[in-house]
C-alpha positions as semicolon CSV with decimal commas, in nm:
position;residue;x (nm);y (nm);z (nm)
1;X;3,714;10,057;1,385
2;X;3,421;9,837;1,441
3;X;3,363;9,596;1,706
4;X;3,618;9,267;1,689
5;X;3,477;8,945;1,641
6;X;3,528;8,637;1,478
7;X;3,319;8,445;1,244
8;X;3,259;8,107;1,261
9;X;3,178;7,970;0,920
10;X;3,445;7,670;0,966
11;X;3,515;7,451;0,678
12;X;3,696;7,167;0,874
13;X;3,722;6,816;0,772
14;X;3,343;6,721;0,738
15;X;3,351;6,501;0,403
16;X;3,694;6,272;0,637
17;X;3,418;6,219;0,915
18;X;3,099;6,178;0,711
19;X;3,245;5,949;0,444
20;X;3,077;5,624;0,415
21;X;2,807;5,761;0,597
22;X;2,448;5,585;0,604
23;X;2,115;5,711;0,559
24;X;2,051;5,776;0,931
25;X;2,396;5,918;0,948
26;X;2,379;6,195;0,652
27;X;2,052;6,280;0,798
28;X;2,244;6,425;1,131
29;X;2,490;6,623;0,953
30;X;2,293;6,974;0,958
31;X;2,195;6,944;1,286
32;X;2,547;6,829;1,410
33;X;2,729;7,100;1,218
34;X;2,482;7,387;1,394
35;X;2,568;7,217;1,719
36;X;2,946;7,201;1,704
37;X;2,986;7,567;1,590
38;X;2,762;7,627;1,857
39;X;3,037;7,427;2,097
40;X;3,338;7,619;1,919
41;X;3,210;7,949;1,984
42;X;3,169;7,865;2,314
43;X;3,532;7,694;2,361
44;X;3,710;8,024;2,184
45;X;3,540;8,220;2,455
46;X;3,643;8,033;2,726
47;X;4,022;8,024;2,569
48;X;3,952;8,391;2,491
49;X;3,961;8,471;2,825
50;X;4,213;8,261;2,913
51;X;4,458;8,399;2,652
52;X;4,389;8,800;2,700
53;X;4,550;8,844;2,995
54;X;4,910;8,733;2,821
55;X;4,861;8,963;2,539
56;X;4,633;9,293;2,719
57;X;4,814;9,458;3,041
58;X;4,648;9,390;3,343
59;X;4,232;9,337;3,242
60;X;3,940;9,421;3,409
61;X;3,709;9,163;3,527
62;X;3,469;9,377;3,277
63;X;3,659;9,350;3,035
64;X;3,762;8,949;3,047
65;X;3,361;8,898;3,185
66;X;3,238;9,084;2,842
67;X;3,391;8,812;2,600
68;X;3,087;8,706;2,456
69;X;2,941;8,369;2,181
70;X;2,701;8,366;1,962
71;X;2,582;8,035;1,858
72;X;2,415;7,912;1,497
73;X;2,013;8,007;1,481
74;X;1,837;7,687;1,446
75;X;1,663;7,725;1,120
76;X;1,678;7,513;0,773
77;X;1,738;7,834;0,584
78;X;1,992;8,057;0,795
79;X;2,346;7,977;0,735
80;X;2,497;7,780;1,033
81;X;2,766;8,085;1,155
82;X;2,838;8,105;1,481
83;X;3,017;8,434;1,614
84;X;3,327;8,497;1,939
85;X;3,302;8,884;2,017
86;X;3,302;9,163;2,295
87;X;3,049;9,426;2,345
88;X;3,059;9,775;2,151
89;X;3,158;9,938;2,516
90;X;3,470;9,723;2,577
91;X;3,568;9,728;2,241
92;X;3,638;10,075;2,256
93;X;3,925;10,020;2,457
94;X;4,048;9,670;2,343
95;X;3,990;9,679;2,021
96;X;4,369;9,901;2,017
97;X;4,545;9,581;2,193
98;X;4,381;9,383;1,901
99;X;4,418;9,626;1,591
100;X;4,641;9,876;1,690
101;X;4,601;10,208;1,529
102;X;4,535;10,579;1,653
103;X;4,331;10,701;1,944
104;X;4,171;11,043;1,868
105;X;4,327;11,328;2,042
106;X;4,011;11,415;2,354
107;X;4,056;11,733;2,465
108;X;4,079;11,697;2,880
109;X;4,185;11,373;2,885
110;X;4,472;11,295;3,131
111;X;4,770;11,093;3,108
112;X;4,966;10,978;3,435
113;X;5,292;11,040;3,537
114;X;5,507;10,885;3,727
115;X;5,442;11,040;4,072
116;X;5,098;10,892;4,062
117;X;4,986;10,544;4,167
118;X;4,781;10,393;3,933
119;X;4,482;10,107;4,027
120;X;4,530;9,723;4,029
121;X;4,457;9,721;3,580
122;X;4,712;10,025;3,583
123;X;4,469;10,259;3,473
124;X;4,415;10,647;3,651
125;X;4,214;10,613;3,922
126;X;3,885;10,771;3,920
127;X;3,941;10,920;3,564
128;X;3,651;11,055;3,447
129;X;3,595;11,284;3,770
130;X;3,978;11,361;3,763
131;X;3,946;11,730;3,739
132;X;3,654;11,781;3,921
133;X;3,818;11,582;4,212
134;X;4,180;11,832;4,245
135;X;3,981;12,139;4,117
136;X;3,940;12,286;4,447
137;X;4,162;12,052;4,646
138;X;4,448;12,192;4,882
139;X;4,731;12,191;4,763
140;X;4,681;12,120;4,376
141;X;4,586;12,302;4,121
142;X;4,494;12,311;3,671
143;X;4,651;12,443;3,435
144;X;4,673;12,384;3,050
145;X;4,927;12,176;3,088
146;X;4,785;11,937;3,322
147;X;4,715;11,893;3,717
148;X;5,016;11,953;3,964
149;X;5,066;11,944;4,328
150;X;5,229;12,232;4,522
151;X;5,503;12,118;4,709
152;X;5,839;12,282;4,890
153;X;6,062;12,144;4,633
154;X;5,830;12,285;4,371
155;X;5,583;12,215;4,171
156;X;5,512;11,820;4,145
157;X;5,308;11,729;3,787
158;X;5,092;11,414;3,857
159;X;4,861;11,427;3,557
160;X;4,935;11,599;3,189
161;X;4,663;11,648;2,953
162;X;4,650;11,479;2,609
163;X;4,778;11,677;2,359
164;X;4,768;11,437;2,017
165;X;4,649;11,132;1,935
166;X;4,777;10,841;2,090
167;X;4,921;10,560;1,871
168;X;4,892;10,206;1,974
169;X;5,064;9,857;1,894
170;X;4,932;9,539;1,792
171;X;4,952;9,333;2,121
172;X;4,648;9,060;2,108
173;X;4,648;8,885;1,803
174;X;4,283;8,781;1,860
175;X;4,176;8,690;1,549
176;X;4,513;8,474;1,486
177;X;4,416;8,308;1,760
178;X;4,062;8,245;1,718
179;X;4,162;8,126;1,352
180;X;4,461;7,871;1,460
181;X;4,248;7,697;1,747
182;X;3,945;7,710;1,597
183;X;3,958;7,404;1,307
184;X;4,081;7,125;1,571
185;X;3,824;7,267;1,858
186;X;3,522;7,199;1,597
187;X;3,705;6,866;1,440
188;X;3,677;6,733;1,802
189;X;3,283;6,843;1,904
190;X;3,224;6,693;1,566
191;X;3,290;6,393;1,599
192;X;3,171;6,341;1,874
193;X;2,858;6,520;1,818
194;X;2,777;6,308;1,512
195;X;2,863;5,994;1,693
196;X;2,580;6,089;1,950
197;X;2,298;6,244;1,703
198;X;2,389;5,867;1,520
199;X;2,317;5,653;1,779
200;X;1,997;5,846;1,967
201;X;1,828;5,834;1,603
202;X;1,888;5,473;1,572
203;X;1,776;5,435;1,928
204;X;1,453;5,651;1,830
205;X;1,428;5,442;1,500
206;X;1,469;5,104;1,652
207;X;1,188;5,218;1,940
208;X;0,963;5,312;1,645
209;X;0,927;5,678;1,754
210;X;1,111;5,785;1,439
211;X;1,157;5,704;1,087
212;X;1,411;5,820;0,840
């Protein structure tokens, strides 16, 4: 699966807001449309981040830090796209919560149980040392089945290795999301954007610094 992201390439309601338009005022539609996707991109971040922790159990600060925008180049020829993604290294772990699917089978790779505390994002603490870390502890030892604790009662499993691949549920419907919010977030910017490219070129114009 390749890296989520969205692509902004928004066909909103441009010809309702430019109707009627003026010289000066169809002059600032390129530059407003770059802008505002720009200003979308940015928003569905923001609301990204907002929104995962609903849909995506518990979070990292990585992970919710990582959302990443990529706004329009500036350029008469490139095609004003904007983009709302995460990096290839958090999307190797999200990108399950978003598309579901299967999770290759990795041969050492533990999975809890329940006589093991897991850390604040309920993930296994300290997971990619885990076997070095109770290889020679007291008390503990590896098998192939997975890493146990020797106790009076018996013998206490705290970690079993993976065995198969793991399948996984659509639980972030990111791109639904992005998709639903992302038509009235670049409707607002603009309007409001053209309004304001409108009236500093008329200021420029009537200053004589500009002429259209």
């Amino acid at each position: 699966m390749a890296t989520p992201q969205v692509k902004l390439d928004i066909k909103s309601n441009i010809k309702q807001f430019t109707k009627g338009l003026n010289k000066v005022g169809k002059s600032q539609i390129p530059f407003t449309v770059n802008e505002t996707i720009g200003n979308t991109a940015f928003t569905l971040r923001n609301a990204t981040i907002k929104d995962m922790p609903r849909h995506v159990d518990r979070p990292t600060n990585k992970t919710l830090k990582d959302v990443r925008y990529q706004a329009p180049k500036r350029s008469k020829t490139a095609l004003p796209i904007g983009y709302v993604y995460f990096s290839p290294l958090v999307s190797t772990w999200l990108k399950y919560s978003i598309e579901g699917g299967s999770r290759p089978y990795k041969k050492g790779r533990v999975l809890p149980t329940r006589n093991v505390s897991l850390n604040n994002f309920g993930n296994v603490r300290n997971h990619r040392n885990i076997i070095s870390t109770f290889r020679n502890k007291k008390n503990h030892f590896i098998n192939s089945t997975g890493i146990f604790k020797r106790e009076k009662s018996g013998n206490k499993a705290l970690y079993i290795f993976e065995k198969r691949a793991i399948q996984y549920k659509k639980t972030f419907p990111f791109f639904d999301i992005m998709n639903k919010k992302s038509i009235n977030i670049f409707n607002f910017f603009f309007q409001k954007n053209l309004q304001k490219n409108i009236d500093k070129t008329n200021e420029l114009i009537n200053k004589g610094v500009l002429r259209i």
